[in-house]
C-alpha positions in Angstrom: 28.0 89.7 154.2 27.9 85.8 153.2 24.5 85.8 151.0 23.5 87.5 147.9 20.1 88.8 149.6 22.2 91.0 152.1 23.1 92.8 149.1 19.7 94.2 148.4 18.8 94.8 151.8 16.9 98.3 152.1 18.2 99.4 155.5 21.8 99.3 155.0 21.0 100.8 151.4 19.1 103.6 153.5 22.1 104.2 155.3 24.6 104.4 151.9 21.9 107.1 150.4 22.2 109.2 153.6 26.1 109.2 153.5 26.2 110.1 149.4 23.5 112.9 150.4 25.9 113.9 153.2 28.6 114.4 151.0 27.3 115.6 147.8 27.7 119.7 147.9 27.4 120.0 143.9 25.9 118.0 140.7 28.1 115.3 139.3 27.4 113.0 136.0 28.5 109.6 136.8 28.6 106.4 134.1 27.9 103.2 134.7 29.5 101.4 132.0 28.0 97.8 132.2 24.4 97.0 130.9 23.8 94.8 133.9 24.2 97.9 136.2 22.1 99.5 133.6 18.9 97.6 134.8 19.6 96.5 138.3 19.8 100.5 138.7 16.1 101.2 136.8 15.0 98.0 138.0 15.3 99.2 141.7 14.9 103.1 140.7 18.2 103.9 142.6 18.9 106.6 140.0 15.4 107.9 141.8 17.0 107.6 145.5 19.4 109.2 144.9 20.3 112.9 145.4 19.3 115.1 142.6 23.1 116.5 142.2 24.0 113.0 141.1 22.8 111.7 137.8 23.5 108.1 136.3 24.0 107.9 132.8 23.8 105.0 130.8 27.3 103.6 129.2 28.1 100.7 126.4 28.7 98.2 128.2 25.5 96.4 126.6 27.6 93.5 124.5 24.5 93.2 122.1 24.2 95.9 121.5 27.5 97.6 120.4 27.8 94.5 117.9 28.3 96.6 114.7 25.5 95.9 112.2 28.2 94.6 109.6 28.9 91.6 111.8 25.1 91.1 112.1 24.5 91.1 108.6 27.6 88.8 108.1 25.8 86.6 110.5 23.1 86.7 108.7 25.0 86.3 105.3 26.6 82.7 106.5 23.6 81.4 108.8 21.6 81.4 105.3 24.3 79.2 103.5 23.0 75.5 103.0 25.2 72.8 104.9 25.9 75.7 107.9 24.8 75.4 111.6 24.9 78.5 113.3 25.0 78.3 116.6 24.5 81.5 119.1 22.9 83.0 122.3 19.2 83.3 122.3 19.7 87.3 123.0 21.2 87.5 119.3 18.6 86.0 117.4 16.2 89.3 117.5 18.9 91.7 116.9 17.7 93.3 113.6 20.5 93.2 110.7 19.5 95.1 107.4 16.0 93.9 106.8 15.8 90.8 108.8 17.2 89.1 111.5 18.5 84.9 112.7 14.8 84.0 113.4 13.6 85.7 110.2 16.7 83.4 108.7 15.6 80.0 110.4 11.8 80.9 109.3 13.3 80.8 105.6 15.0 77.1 106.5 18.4 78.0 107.8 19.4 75.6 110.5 19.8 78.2 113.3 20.2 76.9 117.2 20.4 78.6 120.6 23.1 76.7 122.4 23.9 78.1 126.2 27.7 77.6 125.7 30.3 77.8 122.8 30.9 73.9 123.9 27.3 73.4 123.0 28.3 74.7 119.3 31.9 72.3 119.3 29.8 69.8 120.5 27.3 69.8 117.4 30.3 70.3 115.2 32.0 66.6 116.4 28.2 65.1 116.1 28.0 66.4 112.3 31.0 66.0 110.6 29.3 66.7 107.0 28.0 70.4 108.5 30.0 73.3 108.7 28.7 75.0 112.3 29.2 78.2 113.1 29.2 80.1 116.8 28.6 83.7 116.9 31.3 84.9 119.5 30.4 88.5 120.8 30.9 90.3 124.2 33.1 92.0 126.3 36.4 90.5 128.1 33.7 88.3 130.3 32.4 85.9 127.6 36.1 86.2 125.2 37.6 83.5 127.6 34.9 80.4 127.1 35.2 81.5 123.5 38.5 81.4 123.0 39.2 78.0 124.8 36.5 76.2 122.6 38.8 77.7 119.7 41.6 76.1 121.6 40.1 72.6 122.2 38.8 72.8 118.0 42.6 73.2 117.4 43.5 70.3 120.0 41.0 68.0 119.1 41.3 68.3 115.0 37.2 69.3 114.5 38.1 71.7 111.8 34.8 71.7 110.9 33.7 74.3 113.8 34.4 78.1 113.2 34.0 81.2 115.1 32.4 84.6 114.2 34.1 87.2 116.1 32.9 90.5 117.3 35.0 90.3 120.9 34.9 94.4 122.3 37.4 95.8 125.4 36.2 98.3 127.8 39.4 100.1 128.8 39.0 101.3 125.0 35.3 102.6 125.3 36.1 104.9 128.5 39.1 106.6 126.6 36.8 107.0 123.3 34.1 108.5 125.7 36.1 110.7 127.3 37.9 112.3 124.4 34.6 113.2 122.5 33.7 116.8 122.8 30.2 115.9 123.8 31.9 114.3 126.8 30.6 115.2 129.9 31.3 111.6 132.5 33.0 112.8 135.3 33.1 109.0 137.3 33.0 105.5 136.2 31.2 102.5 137.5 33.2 99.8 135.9 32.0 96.9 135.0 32.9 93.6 138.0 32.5 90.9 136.0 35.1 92.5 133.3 37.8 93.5 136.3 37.5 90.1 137.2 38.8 88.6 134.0 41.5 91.4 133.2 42.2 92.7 136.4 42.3 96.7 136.9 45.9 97.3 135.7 44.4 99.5 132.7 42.4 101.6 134.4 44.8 103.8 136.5 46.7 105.6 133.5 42.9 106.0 132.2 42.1 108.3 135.8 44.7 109.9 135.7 45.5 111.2 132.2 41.4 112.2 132.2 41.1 113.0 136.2 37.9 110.2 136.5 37.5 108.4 139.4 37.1 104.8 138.4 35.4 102.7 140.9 35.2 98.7 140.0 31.4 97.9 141.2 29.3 95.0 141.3 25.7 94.5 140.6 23.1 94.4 143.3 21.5 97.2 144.8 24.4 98.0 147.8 27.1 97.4 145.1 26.0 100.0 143.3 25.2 102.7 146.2 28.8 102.0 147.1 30.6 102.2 144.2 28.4 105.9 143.9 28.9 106.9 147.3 32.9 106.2 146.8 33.0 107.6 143.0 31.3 110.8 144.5 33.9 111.1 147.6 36.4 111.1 145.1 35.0 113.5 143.8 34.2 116.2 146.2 37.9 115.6 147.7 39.4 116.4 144.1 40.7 112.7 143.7 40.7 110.6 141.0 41.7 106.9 141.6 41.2 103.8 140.8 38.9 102.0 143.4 37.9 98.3 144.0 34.4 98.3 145.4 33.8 94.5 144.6 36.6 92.8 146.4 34.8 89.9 147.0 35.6 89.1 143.3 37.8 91.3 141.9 41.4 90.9 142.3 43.9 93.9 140.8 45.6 91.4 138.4 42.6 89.7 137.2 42.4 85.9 136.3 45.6 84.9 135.1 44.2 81.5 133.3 41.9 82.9 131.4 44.2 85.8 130.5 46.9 83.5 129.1 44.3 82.1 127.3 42.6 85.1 125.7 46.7 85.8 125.2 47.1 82.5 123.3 44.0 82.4 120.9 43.2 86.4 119.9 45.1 89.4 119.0 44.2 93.5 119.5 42.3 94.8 116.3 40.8 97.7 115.7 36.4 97.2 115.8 33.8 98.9 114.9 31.1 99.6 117.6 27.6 99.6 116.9 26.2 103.4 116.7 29.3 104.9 118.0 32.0 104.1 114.9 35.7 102.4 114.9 37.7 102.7 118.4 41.1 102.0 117.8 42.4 98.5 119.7 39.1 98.0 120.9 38.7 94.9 119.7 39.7 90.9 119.3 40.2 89.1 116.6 42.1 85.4 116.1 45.3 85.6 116.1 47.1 84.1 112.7 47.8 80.6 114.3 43.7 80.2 114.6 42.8 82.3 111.4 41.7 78.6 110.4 38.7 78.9 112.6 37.7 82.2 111.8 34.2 82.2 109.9 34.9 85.6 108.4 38.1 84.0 106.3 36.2 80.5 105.9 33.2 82.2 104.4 34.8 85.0 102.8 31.9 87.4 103.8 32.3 90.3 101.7 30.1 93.4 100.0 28.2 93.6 102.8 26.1 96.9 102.4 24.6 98.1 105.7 22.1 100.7 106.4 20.9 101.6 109.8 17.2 101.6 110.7 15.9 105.7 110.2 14.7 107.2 113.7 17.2 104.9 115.8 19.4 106.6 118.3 20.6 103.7 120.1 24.1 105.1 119.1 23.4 108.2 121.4 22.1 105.9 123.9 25.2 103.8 124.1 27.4 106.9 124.6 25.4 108.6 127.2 24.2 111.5 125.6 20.5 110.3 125.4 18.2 108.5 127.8 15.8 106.1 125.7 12.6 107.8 127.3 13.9 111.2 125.0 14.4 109.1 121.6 10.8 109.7 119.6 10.2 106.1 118.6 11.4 105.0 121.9 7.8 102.7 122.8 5.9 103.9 120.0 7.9 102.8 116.4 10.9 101.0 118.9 9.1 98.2 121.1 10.6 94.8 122.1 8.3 93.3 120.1 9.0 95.1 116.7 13.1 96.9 118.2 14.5 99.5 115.5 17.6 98.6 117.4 19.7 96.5 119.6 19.1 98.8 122.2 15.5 97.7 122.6 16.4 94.1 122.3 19.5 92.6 124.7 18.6 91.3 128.4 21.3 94.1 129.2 20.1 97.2 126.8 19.0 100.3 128.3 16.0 101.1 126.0 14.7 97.1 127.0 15.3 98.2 131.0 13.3 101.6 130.2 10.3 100.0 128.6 10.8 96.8 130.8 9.9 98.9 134.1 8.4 101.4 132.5 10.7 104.5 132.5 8.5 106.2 129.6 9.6 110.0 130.5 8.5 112.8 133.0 9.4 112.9 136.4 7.4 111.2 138.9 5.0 113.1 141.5 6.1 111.4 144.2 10.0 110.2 144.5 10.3 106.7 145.2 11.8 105.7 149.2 13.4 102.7 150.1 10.5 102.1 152.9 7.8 102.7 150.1 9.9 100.5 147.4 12.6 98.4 149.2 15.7 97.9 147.3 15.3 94.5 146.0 
């Protein structure tokens, strides 16, 4: 297939559902672990098409949303600081901290900007030399590399006044911290294309094996995700538990090797906190020493940050998979995306913003949907 249409089209999805439903003999719990898959899957009800055995579950792979309060607070901390320019993706600027959140901060007079690139940011840094500006750098191994080579080029070019605020999270990490909880109960992974395509899938094989998952590396569209299903779920039934690569047609097994030297050059492994789940070890980025320079944590010396969690919020549950959003009680009556308890309900890529978004609000439905009474796409 040559055009991104042919990936959504309902006949050939048809014909994916009827091979899963010919091999499934027993319920599996599959994860997808990437927020995008999160709502191309409710968007198109393909959790609905499929075979009642086989139930999605909804991983972390939401980068807004794991972004541990602290940091959002400490965004909130230096965007409020006279002479500062904090730069950051629209998505962020609604993600409640402790009492308030950036567009409560630029309402009060901080100088906050949406910029749709960390360029943008080192861009406004060389154009205001008297301004210290500031981009809020979140996001799995798919947005660390433009990050880290606008770090690069600040260091290259001399703009030293241009800093970073990190809160970079790795998804090899997430799986092994979801699989050794005793609530665990994932027995496949859809991992996440975009991230395989960065790093590769070199980390993933000890992963199956030492917890017997099939992994299968999926895309995004409707027949990306049926496939990487219909191959997690042959695994499966056959007692396997591999690594697959059901997105060739971007994913290569050792990744992209420029943007892995880079990531290589400009951070280092940390420990980091995850929003509603608590500290996975080496989950995390951070600058390495050679760039502390640029790091707006050091520069501002953020510190006694005091956090508290909104009360009724279990996005945390959400993000591991042990909840749906439709079975959290303020889920679209005290949580809404116009007034979120949390991040969940906020992101483009949260699972509590797809829910409300196509109006997943709980109970089963009378009449399950078919690809000739919805089409796929």
């Amino acid at each position: 297939m040559r055009y991104l249409e042919e990936f959504q089209d309902p006949r050939l999805a048809r014909r994916l559902l009827d091979e899963i439903r010919a091999i499934v003999t027993r319920p599996w719990t599959l994860m997808e672990v990437c927020g995008g898959q999160t709502h191309s899957i409710i968007r198109h009800g393909i959790d609905q098409l499929l075979p009642q055995e086989i139930e999605l579950i909804h991983g972390p792979g939401c980068p807004v949303c794991v972004t541990p309060l602290e940091v959002i607070d400490k965004a909130l901390e230096i965007a409020s600081r006279p002479g500062v320019v904090f730069c950051s993706f629209g998505d962020m600027l609604r993600v409640p901290g402790t009492g308030r959140d950036l567009f409560r901060v630029r309402a009060e007079g901080g100088d906050v900007r949406v910029v749709y690139s960390p360029l943008d940011a080192l861009r406004i840094a060389r154009q205001n030399p008297d301004r210290e500006v500031v981009f809020f750098g979140i996001g799995f191994e798919t947005t660390a590399p433009p990050n880290a080579m606008t770090v690069h080029q600040a260091r290259r070019l001399g703009i030293r006044n241009f800093s970073l605020l990190v809160s970079h999270v790795r998804v090899p990490p997430a799986i092994e911290a979801i699989m050794t909880s005793p609530q665990a109960r994932v027995q496949a992974f859809l991992a996440a294309g975009h991230v395989c395509s960065v790093m590769g899938t070199g980390e993933y094989p000890e992963l199956a094996e030492r917890f017997g998952v099939p992994i299968v590396v999926t895309g995004f569209e409707p027949l990306d995700i049926l496939e990487g299903v219909r191959r997690a779920v042959h695994q499966l039934e056959n007692g396997r538990h591999t690594v697959e690569n059901a997105y060739a047609r971007a994913v290569r097994d050792e990744g992209n090797p420029a943007a892995r030297a880079m990531l290589a050059d400009v951070f280092e492994t940390t420990d980091r906190a995850w929003r509603g789940i608590g500290t996975i070890p080496g989950s995390g980025w951070r600058l390495a020493e050679r760039y502390r320079e640029f790091d707006a944590e050091h520069r501002f010396s953020v510190t006694g940050i005091t956090t508290c969690e909104p009360a009724g919020c279990r996005s945390g549950e959400v993000l591991q998979g042990l909840l749906k959003p439709h079975q959290c009680e303020a889920f679209g009556t005290l949580c809404t995306p116009r007034n979120p308890l949390g991040a969940t309900m906020v992101s483009s890529e949260g699972a509590c913003a797809a829910y409300y978004l196509y109006r997943r609000l709980g109970g089963t439905p009378t009449t399950a949907p078919t690809v000739e009474a919805s089409p796929v796409g």
